[in-house]
GUDRENKE-975169 format. One record per residue (C-alpha): x, y, z; residue in one letter. Coordinates in nm, 4 decimals. Example, Ala and Ser with C-alpha at 12.3 -4.5 7.8 and 13.67 -1.06 7.14 Angstrom:
<sites>
SITE         xx         yy         zz   res
SITE     1.2300    -0.4500     0.7800     A
SITE     1.3670    -0.1060     0.7140     S
</sites>
This chain:
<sites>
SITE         xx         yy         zz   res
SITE     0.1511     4.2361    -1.1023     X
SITE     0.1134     4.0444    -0.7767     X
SITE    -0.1499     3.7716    -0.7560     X
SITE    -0.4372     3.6808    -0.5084     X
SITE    -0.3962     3.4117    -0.2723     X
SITE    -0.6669     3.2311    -0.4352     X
SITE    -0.5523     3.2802    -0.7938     X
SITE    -0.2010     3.1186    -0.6278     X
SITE    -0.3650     2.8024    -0.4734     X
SITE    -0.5605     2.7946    -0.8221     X
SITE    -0.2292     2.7920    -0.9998     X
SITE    -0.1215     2.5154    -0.7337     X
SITE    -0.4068     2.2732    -0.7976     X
SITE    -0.3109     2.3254    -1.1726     X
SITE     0.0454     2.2355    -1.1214     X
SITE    -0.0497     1.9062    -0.8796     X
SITE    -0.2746     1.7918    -1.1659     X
SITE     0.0225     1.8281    -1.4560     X
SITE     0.2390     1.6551    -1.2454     X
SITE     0.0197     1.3642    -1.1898     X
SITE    -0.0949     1.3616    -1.5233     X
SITE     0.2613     1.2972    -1.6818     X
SITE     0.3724     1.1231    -1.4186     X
SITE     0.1395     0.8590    -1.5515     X
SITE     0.2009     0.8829    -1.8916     X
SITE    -0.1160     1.0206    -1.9999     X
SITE    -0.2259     1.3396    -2.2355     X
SITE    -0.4793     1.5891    -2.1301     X
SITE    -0.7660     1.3877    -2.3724     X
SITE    -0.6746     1.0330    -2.2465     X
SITE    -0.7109     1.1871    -1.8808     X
SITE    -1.0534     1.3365    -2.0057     X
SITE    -1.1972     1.0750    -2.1090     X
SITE    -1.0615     0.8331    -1.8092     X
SITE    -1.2920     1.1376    -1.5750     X
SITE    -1.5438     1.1718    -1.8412     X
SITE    -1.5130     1.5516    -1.9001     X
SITE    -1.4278     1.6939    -2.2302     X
SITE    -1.0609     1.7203    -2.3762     X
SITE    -1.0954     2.0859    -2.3354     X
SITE    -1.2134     2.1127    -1.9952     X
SITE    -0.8982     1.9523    -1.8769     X
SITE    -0.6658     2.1717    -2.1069     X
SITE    -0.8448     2.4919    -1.9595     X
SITE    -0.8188     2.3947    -1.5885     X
SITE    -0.4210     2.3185    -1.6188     X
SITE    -0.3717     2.5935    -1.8271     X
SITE    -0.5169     2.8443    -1.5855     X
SITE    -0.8489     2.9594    -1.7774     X
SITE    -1.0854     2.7409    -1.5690     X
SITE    -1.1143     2.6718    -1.1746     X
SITE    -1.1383     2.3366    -1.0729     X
SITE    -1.4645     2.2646    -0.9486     X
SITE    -1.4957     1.9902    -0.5978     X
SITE    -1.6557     1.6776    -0.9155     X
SITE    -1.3495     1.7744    -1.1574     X
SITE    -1.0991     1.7489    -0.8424     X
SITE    -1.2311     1.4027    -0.6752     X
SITE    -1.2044     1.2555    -1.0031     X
SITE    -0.8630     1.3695    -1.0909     X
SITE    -0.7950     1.2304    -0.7740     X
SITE    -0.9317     0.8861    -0.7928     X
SITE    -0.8607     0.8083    -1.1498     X
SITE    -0.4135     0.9526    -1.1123     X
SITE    -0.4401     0.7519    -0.7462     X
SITE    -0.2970     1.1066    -0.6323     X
SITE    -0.2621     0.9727    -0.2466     X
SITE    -0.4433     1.2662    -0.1798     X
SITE    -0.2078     1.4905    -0.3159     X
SITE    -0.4591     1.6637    -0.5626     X
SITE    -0.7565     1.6668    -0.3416     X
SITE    -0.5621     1.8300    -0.0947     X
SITE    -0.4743     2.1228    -0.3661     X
SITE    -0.8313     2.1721    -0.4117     X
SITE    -0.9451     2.1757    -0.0349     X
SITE    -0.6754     2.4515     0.0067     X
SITE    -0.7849     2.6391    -0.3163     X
SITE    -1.1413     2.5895    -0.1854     X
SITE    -1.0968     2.7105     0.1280     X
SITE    -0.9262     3.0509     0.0245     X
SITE    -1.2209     3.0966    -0.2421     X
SITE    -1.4907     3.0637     0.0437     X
SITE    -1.2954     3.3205     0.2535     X
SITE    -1.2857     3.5310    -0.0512     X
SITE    -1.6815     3.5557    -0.0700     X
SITE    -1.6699     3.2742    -0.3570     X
SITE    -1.9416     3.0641    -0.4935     X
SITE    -2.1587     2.8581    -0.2232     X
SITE    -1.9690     2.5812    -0.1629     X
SITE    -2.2032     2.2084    -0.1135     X
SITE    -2.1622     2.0858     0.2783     X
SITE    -1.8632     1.7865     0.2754     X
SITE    -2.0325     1.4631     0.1844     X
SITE    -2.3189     1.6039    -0.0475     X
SITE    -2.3851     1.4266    -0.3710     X
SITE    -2.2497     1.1605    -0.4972     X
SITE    -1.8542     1.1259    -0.3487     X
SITE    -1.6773     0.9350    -0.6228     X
SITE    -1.7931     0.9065    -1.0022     X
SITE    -1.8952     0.6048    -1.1846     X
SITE    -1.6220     0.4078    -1.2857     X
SITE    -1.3758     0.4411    -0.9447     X
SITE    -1.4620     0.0705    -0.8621     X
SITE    -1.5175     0.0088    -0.4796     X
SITE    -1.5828     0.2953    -0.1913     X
SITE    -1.5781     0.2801     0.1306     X
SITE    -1.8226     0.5152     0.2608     X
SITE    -1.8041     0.3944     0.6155     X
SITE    -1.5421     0.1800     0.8300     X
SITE    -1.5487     0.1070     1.1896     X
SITE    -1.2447    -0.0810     1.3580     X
SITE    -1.3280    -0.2266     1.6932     X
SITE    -1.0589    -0.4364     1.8904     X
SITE    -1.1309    -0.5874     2.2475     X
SITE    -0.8772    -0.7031     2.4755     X
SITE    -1.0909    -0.9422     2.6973     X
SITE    -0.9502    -1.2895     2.8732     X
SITE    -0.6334    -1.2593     2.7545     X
SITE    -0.6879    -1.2960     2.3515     X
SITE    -0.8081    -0.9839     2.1440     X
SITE    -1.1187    -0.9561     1.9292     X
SITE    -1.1582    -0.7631     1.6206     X
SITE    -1.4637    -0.6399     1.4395     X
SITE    -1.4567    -0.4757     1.0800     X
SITE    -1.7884    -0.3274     0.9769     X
SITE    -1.7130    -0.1748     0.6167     X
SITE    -2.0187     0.0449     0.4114     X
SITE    -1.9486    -0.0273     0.0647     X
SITE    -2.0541     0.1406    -0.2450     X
SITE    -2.0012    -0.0265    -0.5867     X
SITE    -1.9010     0.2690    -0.8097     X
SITE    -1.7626     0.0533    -1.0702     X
SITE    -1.9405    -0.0834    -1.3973     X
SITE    -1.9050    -0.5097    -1.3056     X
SITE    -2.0979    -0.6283    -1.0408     X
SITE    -1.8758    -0.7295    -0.7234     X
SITE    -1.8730    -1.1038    -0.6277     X
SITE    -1.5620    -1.1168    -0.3525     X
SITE    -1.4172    -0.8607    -0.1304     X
SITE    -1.0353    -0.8925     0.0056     X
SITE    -0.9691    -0.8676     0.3946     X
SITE    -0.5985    -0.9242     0.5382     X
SITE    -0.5231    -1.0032     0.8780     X
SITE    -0.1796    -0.9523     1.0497     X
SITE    -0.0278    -1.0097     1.3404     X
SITE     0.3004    -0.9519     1.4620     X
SITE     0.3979    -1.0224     1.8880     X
SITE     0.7371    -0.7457     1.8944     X
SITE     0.6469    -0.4716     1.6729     X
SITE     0.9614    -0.3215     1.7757     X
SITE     1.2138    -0.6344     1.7374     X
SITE     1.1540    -0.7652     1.2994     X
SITE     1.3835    -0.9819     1.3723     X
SITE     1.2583    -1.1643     1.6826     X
SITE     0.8646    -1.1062     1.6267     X
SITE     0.9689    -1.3100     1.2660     X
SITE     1.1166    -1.5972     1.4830     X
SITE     0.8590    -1.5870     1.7202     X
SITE     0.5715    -1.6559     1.4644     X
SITE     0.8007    -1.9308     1.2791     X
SITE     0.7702    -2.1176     1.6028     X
SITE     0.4330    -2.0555     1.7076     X
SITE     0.2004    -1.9222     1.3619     X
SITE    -0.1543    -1.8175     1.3072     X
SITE    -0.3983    -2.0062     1.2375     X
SITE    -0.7597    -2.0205     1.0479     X
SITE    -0.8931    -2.2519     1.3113     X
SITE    -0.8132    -1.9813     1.5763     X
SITE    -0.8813    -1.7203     1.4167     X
SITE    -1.2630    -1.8106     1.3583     X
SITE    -1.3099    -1.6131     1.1241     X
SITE    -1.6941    -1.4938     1.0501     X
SITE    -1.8070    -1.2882     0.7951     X
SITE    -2.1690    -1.1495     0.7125     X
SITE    -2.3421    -0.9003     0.4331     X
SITE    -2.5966    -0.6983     0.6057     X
SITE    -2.8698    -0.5813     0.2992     X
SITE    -3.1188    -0.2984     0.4738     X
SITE    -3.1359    -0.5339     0.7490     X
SITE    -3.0899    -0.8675     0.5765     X
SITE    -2.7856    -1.0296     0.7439     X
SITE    -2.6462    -1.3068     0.5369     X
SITE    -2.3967    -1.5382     0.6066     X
SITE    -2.0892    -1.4891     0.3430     X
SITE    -1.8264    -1.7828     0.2755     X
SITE    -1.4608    -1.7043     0.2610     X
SITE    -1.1719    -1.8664     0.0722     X
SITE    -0.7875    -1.8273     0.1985     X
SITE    -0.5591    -1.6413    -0.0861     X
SITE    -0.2271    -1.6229     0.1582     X
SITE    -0.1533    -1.8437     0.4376     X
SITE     0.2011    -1.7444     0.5998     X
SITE     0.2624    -1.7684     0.9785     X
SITE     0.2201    -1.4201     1.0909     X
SITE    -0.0386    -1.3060     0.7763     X
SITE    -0.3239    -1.4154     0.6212     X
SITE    -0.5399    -1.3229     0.2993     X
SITE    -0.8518    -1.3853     0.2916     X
SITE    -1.1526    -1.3705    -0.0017     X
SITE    -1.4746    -1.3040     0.1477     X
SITE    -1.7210    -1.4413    -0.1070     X
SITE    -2.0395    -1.2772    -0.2071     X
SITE    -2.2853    -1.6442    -0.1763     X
SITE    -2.3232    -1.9114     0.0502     X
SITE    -2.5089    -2.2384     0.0691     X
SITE    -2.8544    -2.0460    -0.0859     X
SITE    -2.6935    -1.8910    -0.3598     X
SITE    -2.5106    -1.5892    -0.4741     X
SITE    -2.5687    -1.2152    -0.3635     X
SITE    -2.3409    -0.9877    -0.6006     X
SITE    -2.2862    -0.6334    -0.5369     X
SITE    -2.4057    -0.4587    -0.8664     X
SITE    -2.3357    -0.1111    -0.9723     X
SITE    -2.4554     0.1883    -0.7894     X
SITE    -2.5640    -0.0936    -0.4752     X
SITE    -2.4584    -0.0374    -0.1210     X
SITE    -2.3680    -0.3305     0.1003     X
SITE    -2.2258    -0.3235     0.4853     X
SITE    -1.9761    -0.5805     0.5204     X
SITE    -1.9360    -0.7335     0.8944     X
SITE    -1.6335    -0.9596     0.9655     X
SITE    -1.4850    -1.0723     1.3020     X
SITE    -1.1949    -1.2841     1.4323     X
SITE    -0.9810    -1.3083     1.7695     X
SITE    -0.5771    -1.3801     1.8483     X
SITE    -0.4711    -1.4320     2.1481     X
SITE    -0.1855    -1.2011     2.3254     X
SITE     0.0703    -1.4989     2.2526     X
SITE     0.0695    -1.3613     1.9185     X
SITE    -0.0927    -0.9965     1.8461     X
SITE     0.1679    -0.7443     1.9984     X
SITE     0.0163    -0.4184     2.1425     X
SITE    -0.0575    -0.2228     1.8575     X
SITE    -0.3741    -0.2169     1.5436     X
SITE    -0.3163    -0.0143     1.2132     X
SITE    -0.5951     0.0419     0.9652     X
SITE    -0.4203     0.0474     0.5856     X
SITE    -0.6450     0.2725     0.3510     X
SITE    -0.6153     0.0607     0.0557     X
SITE    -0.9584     0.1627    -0.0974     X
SITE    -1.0766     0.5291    -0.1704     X
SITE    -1.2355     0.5854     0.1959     X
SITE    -1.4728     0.9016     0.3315     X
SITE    -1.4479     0.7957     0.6905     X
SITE    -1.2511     0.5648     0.8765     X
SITE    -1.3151     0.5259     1.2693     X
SITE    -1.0996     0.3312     1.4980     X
SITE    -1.1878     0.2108     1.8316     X
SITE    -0.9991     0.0315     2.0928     X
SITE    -1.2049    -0.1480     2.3824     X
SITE    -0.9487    -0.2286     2.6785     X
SITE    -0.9972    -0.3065     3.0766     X
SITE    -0.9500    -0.0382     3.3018     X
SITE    -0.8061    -0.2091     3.5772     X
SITE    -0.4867    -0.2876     3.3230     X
SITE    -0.4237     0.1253     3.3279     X
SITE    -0.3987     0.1159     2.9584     X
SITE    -0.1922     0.3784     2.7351     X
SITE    -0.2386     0.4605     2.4212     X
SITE    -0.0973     0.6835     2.1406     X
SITE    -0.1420     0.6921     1.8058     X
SITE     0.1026     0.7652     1.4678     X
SITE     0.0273     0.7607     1.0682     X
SITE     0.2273     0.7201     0.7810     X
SITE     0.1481     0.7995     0.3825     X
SITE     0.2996     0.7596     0.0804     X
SITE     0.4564     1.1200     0.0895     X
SITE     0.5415     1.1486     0.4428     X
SITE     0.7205     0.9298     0.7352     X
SITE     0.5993     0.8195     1.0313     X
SITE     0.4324     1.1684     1.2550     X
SITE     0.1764     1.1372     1.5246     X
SITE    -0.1356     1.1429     1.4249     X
SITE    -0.2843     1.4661     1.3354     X
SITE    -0.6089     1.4436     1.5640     X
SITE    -0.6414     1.3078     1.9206     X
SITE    -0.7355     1.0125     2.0575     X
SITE    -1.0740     1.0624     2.2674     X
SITE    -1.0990     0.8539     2.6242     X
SITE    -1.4104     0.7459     2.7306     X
SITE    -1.4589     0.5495     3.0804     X
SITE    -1.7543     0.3352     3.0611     X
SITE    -1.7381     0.1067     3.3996     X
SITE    -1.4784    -0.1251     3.4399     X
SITE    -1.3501    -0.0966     3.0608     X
SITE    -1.1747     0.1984     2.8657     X
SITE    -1.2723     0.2970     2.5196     X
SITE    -1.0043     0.4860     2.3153     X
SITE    -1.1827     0.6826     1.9749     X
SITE    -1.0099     0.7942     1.7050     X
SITE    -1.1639     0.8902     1.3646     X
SITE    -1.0329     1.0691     1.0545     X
SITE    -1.2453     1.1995     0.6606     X
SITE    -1.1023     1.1191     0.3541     X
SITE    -0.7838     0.9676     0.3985     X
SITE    -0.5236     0.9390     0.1754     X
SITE    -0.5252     0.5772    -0.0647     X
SITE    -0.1751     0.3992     0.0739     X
SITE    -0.2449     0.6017     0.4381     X
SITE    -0.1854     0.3769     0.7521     X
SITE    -0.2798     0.4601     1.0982     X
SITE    -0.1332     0.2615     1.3766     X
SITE    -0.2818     0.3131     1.7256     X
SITE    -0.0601     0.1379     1.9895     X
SITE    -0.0829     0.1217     2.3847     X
SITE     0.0870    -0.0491     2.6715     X
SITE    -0.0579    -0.1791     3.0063     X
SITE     0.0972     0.0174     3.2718     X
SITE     0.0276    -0.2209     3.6016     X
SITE     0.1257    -0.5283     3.4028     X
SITE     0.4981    -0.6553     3.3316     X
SITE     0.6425    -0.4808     3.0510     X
SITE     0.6348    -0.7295     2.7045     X
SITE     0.9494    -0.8438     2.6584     X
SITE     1.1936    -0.6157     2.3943     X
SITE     1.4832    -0.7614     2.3050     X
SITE     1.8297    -0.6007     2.1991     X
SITE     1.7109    -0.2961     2.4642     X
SITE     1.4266    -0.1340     2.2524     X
SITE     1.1408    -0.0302     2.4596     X
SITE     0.8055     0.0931     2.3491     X
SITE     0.8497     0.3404     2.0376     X
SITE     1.1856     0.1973     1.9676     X
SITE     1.3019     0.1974     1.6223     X
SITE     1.5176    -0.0804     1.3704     X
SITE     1.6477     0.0055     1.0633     X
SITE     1.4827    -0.0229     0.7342     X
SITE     1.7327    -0.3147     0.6366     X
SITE     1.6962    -0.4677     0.9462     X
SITE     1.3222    -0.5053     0.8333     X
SITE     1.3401    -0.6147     0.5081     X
SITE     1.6244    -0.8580     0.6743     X
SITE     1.3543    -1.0281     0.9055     X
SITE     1.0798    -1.0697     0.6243     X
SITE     1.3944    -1.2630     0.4784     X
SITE     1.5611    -1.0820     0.2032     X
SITE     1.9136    -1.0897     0.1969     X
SITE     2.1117    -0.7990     0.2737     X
SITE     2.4276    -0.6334     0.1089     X
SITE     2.7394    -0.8280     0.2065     X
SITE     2.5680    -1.1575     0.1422     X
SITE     2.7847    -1.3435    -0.1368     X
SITE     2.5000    -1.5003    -0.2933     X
SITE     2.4478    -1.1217    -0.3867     X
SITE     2.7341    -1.1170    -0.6096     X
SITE     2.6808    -1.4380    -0.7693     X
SITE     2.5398    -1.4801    -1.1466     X
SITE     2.1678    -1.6864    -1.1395     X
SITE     2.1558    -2.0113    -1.2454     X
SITE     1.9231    -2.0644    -1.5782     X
SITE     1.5845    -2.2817    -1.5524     X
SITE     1.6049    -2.5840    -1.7652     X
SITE     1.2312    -2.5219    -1.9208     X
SITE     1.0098    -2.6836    -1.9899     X
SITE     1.1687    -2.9946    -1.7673     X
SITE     1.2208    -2.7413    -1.4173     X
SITE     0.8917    -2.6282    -1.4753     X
SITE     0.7966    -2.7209    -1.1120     X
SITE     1.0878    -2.5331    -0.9543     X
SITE     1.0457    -2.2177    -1.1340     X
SITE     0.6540    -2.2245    -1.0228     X
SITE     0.7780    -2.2938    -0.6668     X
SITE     1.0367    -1.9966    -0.7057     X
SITE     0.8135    -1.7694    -0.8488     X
SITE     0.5209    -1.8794    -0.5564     X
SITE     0.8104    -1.7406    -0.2980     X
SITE     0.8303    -1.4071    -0.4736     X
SITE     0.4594    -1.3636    -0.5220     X
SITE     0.4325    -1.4443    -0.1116     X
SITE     0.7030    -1.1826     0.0209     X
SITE     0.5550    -0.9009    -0.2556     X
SITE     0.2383    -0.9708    -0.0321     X
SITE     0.4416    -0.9203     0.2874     X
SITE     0.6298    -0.6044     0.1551     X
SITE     0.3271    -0.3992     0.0821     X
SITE     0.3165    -0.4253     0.4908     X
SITE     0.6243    -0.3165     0.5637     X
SITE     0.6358    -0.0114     0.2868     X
SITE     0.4930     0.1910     0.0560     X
SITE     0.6401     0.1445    -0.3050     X
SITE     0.5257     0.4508    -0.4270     X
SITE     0.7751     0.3809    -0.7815     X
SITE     0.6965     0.0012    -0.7980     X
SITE     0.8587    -0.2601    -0.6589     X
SITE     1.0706    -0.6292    -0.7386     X
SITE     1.2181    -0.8804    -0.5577     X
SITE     1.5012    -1.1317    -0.7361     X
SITE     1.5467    -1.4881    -0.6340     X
SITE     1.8645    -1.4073    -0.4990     X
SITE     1.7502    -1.1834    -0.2638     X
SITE     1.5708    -1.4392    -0.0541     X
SITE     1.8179    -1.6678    -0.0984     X
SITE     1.7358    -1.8416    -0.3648     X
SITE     2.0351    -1.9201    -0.6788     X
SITE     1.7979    -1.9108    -0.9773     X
SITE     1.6973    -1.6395    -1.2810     X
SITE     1.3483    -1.5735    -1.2022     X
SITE     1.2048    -1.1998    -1.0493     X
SITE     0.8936    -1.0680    -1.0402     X
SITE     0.8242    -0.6774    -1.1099     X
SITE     0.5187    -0.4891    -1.0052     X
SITE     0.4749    -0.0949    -1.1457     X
SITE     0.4047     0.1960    -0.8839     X
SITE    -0.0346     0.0536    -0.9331     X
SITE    -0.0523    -0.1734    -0.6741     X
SITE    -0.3690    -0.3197    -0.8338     X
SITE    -0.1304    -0.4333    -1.1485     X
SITE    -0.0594    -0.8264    -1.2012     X
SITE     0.3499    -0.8754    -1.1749     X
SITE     0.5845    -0.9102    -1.4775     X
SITE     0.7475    -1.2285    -1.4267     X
SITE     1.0829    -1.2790    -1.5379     X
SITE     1.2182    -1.5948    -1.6340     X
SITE     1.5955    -1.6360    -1.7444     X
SITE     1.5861    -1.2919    -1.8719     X
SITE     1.8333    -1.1130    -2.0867     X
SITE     1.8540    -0.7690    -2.2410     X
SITE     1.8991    -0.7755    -2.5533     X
SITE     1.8478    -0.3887    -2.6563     X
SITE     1.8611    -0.0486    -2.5256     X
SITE     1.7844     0.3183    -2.5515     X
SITE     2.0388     0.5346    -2.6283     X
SITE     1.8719     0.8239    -2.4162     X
SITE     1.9200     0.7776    -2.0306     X
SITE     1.8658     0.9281    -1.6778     X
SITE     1.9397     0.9657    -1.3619     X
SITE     1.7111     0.8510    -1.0633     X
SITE     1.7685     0.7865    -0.7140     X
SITE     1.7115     0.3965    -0.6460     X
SITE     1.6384     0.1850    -0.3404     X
SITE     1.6814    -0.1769    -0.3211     X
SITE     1.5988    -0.4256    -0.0817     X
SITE     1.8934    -0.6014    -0.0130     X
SITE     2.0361    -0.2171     0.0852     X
SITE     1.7015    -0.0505     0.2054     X
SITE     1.9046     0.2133     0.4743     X
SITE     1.9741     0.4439     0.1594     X
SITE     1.9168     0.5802    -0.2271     X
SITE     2.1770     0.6339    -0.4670     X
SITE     2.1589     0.8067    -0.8231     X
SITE     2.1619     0.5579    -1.0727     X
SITE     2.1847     0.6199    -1.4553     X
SITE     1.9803     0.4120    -1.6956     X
SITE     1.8145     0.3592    -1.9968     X
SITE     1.4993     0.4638    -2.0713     X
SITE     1.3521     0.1665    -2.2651     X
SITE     1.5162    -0.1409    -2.2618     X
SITE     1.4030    -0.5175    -2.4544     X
SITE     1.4407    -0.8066    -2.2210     X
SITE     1.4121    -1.1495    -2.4069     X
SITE     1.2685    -1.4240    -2.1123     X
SITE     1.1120    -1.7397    -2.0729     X
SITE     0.7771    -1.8685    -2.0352     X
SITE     0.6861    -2.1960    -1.8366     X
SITE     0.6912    -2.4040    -2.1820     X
SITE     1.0523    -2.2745    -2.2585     X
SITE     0.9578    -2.0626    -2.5388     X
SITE     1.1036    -1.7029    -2.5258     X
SITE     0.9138    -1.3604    -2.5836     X
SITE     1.0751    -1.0350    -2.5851     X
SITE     0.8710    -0.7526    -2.3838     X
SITE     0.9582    -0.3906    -2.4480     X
SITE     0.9832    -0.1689    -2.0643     X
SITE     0.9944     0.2082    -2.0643     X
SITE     1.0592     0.4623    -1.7936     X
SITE     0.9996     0.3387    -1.4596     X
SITE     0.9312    -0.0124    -1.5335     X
SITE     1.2752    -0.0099    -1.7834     X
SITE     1.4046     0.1312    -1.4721     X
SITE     1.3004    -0.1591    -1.2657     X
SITE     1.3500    -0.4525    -1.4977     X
SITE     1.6982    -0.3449    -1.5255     X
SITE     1.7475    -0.3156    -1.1508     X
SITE     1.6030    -0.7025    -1.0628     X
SITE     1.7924    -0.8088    -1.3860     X
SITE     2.1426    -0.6886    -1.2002     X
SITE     2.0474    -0.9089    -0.9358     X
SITE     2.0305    -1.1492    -1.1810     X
SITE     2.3764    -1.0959    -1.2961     X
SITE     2.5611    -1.0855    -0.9533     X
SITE     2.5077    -0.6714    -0.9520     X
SITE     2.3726    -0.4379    -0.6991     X
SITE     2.2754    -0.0799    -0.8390     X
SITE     2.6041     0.0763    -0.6342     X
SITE     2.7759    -0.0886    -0.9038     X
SITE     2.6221     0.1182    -1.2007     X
SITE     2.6371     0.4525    -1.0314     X
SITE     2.9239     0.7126    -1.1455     X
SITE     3.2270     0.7626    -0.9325     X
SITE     3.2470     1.0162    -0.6555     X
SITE     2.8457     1.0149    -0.6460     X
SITE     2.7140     1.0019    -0.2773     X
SITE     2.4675     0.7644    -0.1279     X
SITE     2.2059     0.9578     0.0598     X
SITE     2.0801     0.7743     0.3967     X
SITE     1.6974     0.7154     0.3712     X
SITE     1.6623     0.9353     0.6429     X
SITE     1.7347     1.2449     0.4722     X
SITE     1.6431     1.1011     0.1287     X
SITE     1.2708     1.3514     0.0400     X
SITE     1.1407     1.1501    -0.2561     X
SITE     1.0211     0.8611    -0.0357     X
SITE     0.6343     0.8514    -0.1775     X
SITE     0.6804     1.0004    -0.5001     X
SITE     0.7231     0.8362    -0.8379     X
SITE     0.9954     0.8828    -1.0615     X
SITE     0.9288     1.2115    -1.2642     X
SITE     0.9794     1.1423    -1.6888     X
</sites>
């Protein structure tokens, strides 16, 4: 008995939601009641008995942080039903988007950058939408600049010698209320010479304005760089569930500008981007218009250009525009050691706590600041951790952060295991120190890791599946091991350019 395409893309959407669903650990009734649906509801649509319906799939979406993947089921299963004579489907952005609970929305952002007198100017105008239960009293913004997008190495040497800056930034930030404009404070999170963090703050000198639940804001911030330090290119990291993101870059004509565009996600590399850029003269400047509905959480669009009647920016080691480095050569220039390095193969040395206090919180202050400047460089789809060693630093502290970005690190201080699982598995690993492939690594699937705490005392945490799998990994740095050294004999690395599990999490 054959089946209909619809009943197929049905049977898809089911599958997309399982997968999701265990891949976080949760059963049908704690996924229920996370989308606030009944137990059986959720049972019936994986099971086949029930469609999915467009309310059941945006919250499956937002509440398993599906990158789109489930949403994307739906849309196709959607489609196919509407050609089929289905149900009326409601117009795209009817009723409410996202259900209580999600947190923050942007409904609306629009990216402007102007190249004018030599320094660029950049304008963020976000349309929030507090879909959480807590009122809202800051909002996060990052700025980042980097002068040789296509040299790591030297655009990280260039911005040693010559960093950012608040004071030149000028940062100014405003909350726009139904045509109240309001002044909003801001307090610096991270302060590193080519990135900054910023915490725009919901008050200023009259008082507080909080965002409450179900209230819409517009958010307004602006800042400039000069071309000493912002290279020819402006990506837009979706990093909140987003309807519509638009992109605009302002440029003079008489400078003949260029521009293309490319877009990466956590399941796919780096491909042009899927629309066009639209090119609108208007006098003696050149706007470039690019715009895009629902993206993916994690996505990143990158819009670059080059001036064609002025000199060529300098690229050193013979890249020219759209050149490529390798992966280790950029986790090499953010300043993580790379395989080879003998401080790689050398056992930690143990904190003396409570009397090295101070040097463990400096260590751990250096890991916390290049987890910040990794999420820039990649998308750690399975979680990510960086080892003291690995930047270079001889001591037994790492910090561990699971696959949700939005979880606080487990730090690790002077950490041993002291029990494991018999029951193990095989996944493919990357590690930073040797980020141009993935090898198949066996391990444990709980493990109990005795560490430290500031005061000296010890604890011992219990880590299961992909956080066992991670522990383990930074606590072989530890040790003097890279995860080469646990894999079985004869097994192949796989380069990372033919590795296909890049923006996936590890299946249990």
């Amino acid at each position: 008995m054959t089946t209909s395409p619809v009943e197929r893309a049905a049977e898809s959407f089911a599958a997309e939601l399982a997968r999701h669903r265990t891949g976080r650990g949760l059963s049908k009734k704690q996924l229920a009641t996370l989308m606030g649906f009944d137990p059986s509801y959720v049972s019936h649509v994986e099971g086949r008995r029930h469609r999915p319906t467009e309310d059941f799939a945006r919250r499956a979406e937002a509440v398993l942080e599906a990158s789109g993947a489930i949403w994307q089921r739906f849309r196709e299963y959607d489609e196919l039903r509407g050609r089929a004579g289905g149900p009326h489907r409601e117009p795209p952005g009817s009723g409410q988007w996202l259900p209580p609970g999600t947190g923050l929305v942007v409904e609306r952002e629009t990216a402007t950058l102007t190249y004018t007198d030599e320094r660029y100017h950049c304008a963020i105008r976000r349309e929030l939408y507090n879909a959480g239960t807590e009122p809202v009293t800051r909002y996060l913004v990052r700025v980042a600049v980097d002068r040789y997008p296509n040299d790591p190495v030297h655009s990280n040497r260039h911005h040693r010698e010559h960093p950012l800056t608040f004071a030149e930034l000028q940062l100014q930030a405003y909350r726009d209320d139904g045509g109240t404009r309001e002044p909003m404070r801001w307090r610096a999170k991270h302060d590193r010479d080519a990135f900054k963090e910023v915490w725009l703050l919901f008050e200023n000198e009259e008082g507080r304005f909080p965002l409450y639940p179900g209230d819409r804001v517009t958010l307004e911030y602006a800042y400039r760089v000069g071309r000493d330090k912002w290279g020819p290119w402006f990506q837009r990291a979706v990093r909140l569930p987003t309807r519509h993101l638009a992109v605009r870059l302002d440029l003079p004509a008489d400078h003949e500008p260029k521009v293309w565009g490319a877009e990466t996600s956590l399941s796919s590399e780096e491909a042009p981007l899927r629309t066009p850029i639209q090119r609108h003269d208007e006098g003696g400047r050149v706007c470039f218009d690019w715009a895009t509905d629902d993206p993916p959480l994690n996505a990143r669009y990158r819009m670059q250009w080059r001036f064609r009647n002025q000199p060529p920016d300098e690229e050193p080691d013979g890249l020219g525009p759209g050149g490529r480095v390798r992966a280790s050569d950029r986790m090499r220039a953010a300043g993580i050691l790379q395989r080879g390095d003998d401080l790689l193969w050398q056992p930690a040395r143990q904190f003396d706590l409570p009397h090295e206090e101070r040097v463990a919180r400096d260590v751990v202050d250096r890991l916390s600041a290049i987890l910040v400047r990794l999420d820039e460089l990649h998308p750690f789809s399975k979680g990510v951790g960086i080892a003291a060693p690995q930047l270079g630093l001889g001591w037994a502290a790492a910090l561990v952060r699971p696959a949700d970005r939005a979880a606080e690190p487990v730090m690790l201080l002077n950490p041993r295991v002291v029990d494991t699982a018999s029951d193990t598995d095989e996944q493919y690993e990357g590690c930073l120190s040797f980020f141009d492939h993935r090898g198949l690594v066996p391990r444990p699937l709980r493990i109990d890791v005795e560490h430290a705490q500031w005061d000296g005392s010890r604890v011992i945490t219990s880590f299961e599946h992909a956080m066992a799998r991670l522990v383990a990994h930074e606590i072989d740095h530890l040790e003097g091991r890279l995860y080469v050294d646990r894999m079985t004999p004869g097994v192949p690395l796989v380069p990372v350019e033919e590795y296909r599990e890049t923006g996936h999490p590890w299946r249990y």
